[in-house]
MARBAVEX-665127 format. One record per atom (N, C-alpha, C): x, y, z; residue in three letters. Coordinates in steps of 0.02 Angstrom, whole numbers, padded with zeros to 5 digits, always signed. Atoms other than C-alpha are relative to their C-alpha. Example, Ala and Ser with C-alpha at 12.3 -4.5 7.8 and 13.67 -1.06 7.14 Angstrom:
+00045-00059+00000ALA;+00615-00225+00390ALA;+00045+00060+00000ALA;-00042-00059-00003SER;+00684-00053+00357SER;-00039+00055+00037SER;
//
This chain:
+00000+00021-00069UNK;-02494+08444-06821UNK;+00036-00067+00009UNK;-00016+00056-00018UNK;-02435+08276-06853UNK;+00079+00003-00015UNK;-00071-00001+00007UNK;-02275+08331-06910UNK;+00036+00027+00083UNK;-00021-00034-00060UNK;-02239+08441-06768UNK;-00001-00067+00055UNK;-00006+00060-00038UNK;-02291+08292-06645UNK;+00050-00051-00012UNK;-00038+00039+00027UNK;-02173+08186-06749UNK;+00070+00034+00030UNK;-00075-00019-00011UNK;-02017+08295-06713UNK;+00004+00018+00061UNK;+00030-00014-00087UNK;-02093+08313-06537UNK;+00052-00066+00039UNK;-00012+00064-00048UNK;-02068+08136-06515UNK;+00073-00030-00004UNK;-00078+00062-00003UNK;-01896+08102-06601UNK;+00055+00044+00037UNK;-00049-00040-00027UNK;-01826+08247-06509UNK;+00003-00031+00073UNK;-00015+00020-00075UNK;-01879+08164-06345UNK;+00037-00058+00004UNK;-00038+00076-00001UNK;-01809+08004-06391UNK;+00066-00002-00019UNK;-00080-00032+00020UNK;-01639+08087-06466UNK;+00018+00009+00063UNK;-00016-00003-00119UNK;-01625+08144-06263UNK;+00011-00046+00048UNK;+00005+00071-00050UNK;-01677+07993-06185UNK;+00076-00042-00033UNK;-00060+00040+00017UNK;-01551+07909-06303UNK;+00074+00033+00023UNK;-00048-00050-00029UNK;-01425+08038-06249UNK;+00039-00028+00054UNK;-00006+00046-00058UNK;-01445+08003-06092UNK;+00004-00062+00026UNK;-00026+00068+00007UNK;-01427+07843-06103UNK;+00080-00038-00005UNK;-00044+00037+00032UNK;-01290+07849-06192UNK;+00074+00022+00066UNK;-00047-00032-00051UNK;-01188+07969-06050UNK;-00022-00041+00051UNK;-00018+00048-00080UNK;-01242+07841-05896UNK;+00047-00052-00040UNK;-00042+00037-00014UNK;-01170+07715-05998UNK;+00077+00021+00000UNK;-00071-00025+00010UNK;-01014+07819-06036UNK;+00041-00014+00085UNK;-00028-00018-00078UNK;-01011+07865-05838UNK;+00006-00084+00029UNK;-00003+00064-00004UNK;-01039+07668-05814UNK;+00072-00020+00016UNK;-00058+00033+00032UNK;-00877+07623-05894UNK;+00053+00050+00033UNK;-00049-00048-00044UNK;-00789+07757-05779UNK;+00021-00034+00084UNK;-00002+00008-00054UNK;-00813+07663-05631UNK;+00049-00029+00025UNK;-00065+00052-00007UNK;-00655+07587-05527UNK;-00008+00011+00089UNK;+00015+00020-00069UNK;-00657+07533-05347UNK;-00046-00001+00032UNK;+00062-00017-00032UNK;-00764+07576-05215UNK;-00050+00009-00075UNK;+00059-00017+00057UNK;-00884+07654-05373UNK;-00010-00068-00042UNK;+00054+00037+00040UNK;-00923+07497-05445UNK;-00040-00023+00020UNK;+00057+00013-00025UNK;-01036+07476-05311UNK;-00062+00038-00026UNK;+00024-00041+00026UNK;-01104+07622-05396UNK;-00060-00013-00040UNK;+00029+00020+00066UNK;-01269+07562-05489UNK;-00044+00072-00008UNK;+00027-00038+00033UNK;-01335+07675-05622UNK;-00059-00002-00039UNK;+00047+00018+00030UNK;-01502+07693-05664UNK;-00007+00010-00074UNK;+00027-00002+00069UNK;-01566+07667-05858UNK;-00067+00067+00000UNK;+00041-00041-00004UNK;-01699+07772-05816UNK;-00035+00026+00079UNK;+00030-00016-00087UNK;-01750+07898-05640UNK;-00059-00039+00021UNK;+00025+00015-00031UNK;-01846+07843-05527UNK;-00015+00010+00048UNK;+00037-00038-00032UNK;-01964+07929-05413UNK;+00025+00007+00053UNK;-00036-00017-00083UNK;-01870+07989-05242UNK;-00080-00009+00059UNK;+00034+00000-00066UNK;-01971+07987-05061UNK;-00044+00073-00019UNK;+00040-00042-00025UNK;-02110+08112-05032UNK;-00013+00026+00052UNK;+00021+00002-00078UNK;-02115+08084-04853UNK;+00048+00058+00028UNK;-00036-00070-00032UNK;-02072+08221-04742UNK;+00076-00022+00056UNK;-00052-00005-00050UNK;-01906+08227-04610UNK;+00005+00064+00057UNK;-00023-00059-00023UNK;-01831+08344-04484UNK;+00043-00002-00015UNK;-00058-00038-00002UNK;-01727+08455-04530UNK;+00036+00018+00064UNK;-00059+00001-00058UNK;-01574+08503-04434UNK;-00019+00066+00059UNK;+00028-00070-00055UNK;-01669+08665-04373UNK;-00052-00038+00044UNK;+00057+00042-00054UNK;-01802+08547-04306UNK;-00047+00015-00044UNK;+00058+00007+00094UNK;-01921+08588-04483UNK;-00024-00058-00007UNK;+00030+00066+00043UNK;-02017+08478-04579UNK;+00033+00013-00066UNK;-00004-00025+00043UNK;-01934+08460-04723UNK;-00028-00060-00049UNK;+00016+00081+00051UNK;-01954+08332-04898UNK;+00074+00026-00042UNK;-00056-00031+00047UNK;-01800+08302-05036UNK;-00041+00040-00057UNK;+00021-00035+00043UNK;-01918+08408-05130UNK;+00041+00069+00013UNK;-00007-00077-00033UNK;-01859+08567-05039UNK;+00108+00012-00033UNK;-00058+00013+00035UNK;-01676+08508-05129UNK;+00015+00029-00067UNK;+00010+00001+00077UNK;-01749+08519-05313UNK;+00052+00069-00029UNK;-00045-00049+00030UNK;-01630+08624-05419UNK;+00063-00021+00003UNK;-00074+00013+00012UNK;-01462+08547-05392UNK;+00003-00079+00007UNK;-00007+00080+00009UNK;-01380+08374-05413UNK;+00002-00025+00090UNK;-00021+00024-00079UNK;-01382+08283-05220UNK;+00021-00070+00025UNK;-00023+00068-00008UNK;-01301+08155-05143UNK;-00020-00012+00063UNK;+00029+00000-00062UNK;-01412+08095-05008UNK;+00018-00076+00031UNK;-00028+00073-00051UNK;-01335+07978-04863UNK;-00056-00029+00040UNK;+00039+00026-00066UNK;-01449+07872-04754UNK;+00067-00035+00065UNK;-00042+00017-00074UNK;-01353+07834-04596UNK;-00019-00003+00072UNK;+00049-00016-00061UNK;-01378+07808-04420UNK;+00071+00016+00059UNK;-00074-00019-00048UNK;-01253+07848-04262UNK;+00041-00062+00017UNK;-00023+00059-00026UNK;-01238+07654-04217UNK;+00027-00052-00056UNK;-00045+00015+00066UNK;-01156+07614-04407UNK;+00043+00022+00001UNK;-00080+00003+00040UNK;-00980+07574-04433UNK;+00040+00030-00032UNK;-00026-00027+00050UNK;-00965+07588-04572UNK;-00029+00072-00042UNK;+00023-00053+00005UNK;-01049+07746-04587UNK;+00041+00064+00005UNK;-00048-00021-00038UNK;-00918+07821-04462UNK;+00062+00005-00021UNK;-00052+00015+00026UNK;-00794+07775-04580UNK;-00012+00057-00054UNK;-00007-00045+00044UNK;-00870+07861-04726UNK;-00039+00058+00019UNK;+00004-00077-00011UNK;-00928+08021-04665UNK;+00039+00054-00018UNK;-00071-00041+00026UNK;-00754+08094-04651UNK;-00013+00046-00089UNK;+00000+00023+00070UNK;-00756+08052-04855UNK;-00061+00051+00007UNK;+00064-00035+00021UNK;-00931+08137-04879UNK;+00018+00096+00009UNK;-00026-00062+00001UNK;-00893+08296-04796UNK;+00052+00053-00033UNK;-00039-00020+00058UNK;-00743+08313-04907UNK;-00029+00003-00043UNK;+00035-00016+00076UNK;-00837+08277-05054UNK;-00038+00083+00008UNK;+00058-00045+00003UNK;-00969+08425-04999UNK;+00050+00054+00013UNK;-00054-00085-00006UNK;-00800+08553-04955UNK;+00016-00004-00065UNK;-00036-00009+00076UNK;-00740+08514-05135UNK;-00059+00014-00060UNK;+00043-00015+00046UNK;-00894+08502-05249UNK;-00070+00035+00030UNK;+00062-00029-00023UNK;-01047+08581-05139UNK;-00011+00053-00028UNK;+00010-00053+00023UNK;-01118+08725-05212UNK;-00075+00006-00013UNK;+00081+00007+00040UNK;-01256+08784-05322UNK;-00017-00054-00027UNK;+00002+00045+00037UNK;-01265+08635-05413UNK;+00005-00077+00008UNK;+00009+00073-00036UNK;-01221+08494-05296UNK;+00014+00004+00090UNK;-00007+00002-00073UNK;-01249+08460-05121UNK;+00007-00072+00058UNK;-00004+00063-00042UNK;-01210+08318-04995UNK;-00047+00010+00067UNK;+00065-00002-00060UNK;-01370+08289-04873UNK;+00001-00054+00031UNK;-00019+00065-00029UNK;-01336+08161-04750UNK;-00067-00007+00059UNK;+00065+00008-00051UNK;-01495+08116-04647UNK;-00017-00095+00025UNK;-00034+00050-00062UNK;-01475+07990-04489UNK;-00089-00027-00015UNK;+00057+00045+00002UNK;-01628+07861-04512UNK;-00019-00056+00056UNK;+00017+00037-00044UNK;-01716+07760-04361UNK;+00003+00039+00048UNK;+00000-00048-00076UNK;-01689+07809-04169UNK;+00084+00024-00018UNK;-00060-00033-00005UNK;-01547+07932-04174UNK;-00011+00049+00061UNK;+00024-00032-00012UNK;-01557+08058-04043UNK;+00064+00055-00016UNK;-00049-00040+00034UNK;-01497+08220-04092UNK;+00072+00028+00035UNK;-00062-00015-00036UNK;-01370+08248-03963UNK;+00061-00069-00015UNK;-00035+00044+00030UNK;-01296+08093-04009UNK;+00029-00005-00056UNK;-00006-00019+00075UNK;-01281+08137-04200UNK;+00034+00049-00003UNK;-00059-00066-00009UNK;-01189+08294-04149UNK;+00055-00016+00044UNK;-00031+00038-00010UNK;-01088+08187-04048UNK;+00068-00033-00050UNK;-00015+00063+00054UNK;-01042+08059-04194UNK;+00040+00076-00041UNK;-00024-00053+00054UNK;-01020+08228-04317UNK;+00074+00054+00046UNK;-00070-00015-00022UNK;-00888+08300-04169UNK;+00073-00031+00006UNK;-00045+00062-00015UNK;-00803+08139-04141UNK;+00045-00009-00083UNK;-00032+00033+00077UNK;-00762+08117-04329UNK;+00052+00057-00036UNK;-00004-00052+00016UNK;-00744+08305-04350UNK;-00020+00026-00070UNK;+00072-00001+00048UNK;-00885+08325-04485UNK;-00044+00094+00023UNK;+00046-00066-00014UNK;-00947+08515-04462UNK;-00033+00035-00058UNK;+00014-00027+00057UNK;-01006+08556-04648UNK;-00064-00058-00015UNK;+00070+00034+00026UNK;-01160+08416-04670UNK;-00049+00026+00061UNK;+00066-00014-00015UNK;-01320+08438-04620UNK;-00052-00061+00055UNK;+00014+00044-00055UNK;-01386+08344-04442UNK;-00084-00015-00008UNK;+00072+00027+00033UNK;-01573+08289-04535UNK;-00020-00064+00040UNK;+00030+00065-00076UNK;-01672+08144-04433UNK;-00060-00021-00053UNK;+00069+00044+00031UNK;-01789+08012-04531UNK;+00000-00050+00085UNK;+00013+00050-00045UNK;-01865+07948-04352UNK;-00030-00051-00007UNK;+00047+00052+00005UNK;-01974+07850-04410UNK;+00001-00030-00068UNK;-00023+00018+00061UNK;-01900+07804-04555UNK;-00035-00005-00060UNK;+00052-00005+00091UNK;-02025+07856-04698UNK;+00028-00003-00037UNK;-00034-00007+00034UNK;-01898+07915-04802UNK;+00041-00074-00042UNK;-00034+00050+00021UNK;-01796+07762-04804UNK;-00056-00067-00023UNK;+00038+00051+00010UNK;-01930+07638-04806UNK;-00031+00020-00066UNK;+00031-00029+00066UNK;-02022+07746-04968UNK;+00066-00023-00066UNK;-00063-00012+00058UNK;-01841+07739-05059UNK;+00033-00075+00012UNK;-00015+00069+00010UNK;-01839+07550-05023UNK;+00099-00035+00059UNK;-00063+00028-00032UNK;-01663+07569-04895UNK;-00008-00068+00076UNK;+00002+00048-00052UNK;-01651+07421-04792UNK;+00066-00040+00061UNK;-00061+00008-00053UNK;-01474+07414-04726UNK;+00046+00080-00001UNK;-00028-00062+00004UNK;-01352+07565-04694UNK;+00080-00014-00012UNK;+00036-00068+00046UNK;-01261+07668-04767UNK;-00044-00008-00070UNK;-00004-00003+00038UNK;-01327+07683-04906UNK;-00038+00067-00022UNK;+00007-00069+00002UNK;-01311+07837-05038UNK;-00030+00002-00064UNK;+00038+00008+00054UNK;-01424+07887-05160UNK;+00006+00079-00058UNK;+00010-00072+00057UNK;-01390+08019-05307UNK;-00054+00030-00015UNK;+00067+00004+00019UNK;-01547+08112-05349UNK;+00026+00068-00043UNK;-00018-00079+00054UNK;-01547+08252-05503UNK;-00045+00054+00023UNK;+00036-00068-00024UNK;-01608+08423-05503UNK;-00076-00017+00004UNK;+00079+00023-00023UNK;-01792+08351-05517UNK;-00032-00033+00061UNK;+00041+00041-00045UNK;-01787+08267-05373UNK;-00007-00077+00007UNK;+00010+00058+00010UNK;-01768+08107-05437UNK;+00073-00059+00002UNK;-00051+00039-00025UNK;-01663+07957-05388UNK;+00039-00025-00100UNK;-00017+00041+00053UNK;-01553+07913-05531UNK;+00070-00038+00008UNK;-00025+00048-00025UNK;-01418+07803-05447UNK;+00015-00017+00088UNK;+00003+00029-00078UNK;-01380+07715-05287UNK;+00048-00047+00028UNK;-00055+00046-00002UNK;-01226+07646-05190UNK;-00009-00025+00077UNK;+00029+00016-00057UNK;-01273+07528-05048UNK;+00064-00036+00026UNK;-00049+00038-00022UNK;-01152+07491-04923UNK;+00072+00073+00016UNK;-00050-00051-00002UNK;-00989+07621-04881UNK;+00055+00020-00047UNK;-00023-00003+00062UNK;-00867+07696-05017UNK;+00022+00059+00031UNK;-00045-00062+00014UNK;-00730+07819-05029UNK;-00027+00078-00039UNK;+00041-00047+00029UNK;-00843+07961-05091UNK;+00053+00068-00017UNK;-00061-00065+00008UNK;-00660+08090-05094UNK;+00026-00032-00047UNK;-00032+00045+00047UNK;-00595+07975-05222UNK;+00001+00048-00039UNK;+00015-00042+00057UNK;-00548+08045-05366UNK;-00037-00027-00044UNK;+00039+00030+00064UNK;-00652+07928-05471UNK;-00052+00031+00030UNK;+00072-00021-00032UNK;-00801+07973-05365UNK;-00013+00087-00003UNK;+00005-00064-00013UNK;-00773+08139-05369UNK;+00011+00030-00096UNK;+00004+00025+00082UNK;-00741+08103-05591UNK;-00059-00003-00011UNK;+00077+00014+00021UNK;-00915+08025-05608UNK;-00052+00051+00039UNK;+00037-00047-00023UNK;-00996+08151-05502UNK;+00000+00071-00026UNK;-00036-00064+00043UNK;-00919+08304-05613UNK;-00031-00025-00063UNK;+00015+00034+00075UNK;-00965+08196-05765UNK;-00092+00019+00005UNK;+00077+00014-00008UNK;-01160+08179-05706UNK;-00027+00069+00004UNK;+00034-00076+00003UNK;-01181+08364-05648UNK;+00028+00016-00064UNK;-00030-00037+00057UNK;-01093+08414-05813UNK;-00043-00021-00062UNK;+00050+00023+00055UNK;-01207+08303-05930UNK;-00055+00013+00016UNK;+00061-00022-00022UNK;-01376+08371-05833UNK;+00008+00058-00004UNK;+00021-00064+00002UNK;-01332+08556-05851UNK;-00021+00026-00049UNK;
//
């Protein structure tokens, strides 16, 4: 028994080191916009709190679990939000799938006619019109200015975070995001 526990433990720590060793790889990938990019050493627990969904649902980023996501906080009366949207929606026509998805959910007073507004004006028709009114979400996941975008893995769990707006069609961004789903499958 104590052996078995023994190869229990250096197999988990062979992984962890793994992993370790691929953020820092993806680290050392970073160039422009992405070095705003910080990468966590180790996940860290995403929001619980519920939202509406774009149908008018309750949803949580639990209801996500299974693929890599790149979740935006944003609101209609950000800038620089307006700027990178465009950018996002590309990312989610080029890499969206089974495996990764771009979830962009408008945080504070938004109203939803306004948010479909903002998503015509930019011409944005492939994300997802989500509503944190009352900002659980953001306040649980610690966001305190906008945009900001948060990677979370198939568990659910936050494992980096880029605060502030960024070229997200880049090809580096769109490099380290191929790199991250590719070392989690």
């Amino acid at each position: 028994m104590k052996l078995l526990s023994l190869v229990l433990y250096m197999a988990l720590g062979l992984s962890a080191n793994a992993a370790l060793a691929d953020m820092s790889k993806i680290a050392a990938m970073r160039e422009g916009d992405m070095k705003k990019l910080v990468l966590h050493s180790e996940p860290t627990t995403a929001s619980t709190a519920t939202f509406v969904g774009a149908d008018g649902s309750d949803m949580t980023l639990a209801d996500y679990q299974g693929k890599h996501v790149l979740l935006n906080l944003w609101a209609t009366w950000c800038a620089p939000c307006r700027k990178e949207m465009p950018m996002l929606s590309d990312l989610q026509s080029e890499l969206g799938g089974d495996a990764f998805e771009v979830v962009t959910l408008a945080t504070g007073r938004n109203a939803p006619p306004a948010m479909k507004k903002f998503f015509d004006e930019i011409g944005v028709d492939n994300l997802p019109l989500h509503r944190d009114p009352k900002q659980k979400v953001a306040s649980e996941m610690g966001v305190f200015g906008l945009p900001v975008t948060i990677l979370l893995d198939p568990e659910g769990n936050e494992i980096a975070r880029l605060t502030g707006d960024a070229d997200w069609s880049s090809e580096n961004a769109k490099a380290i995001l191929a790199a991250i789903i590719g070392d989690e499958d």
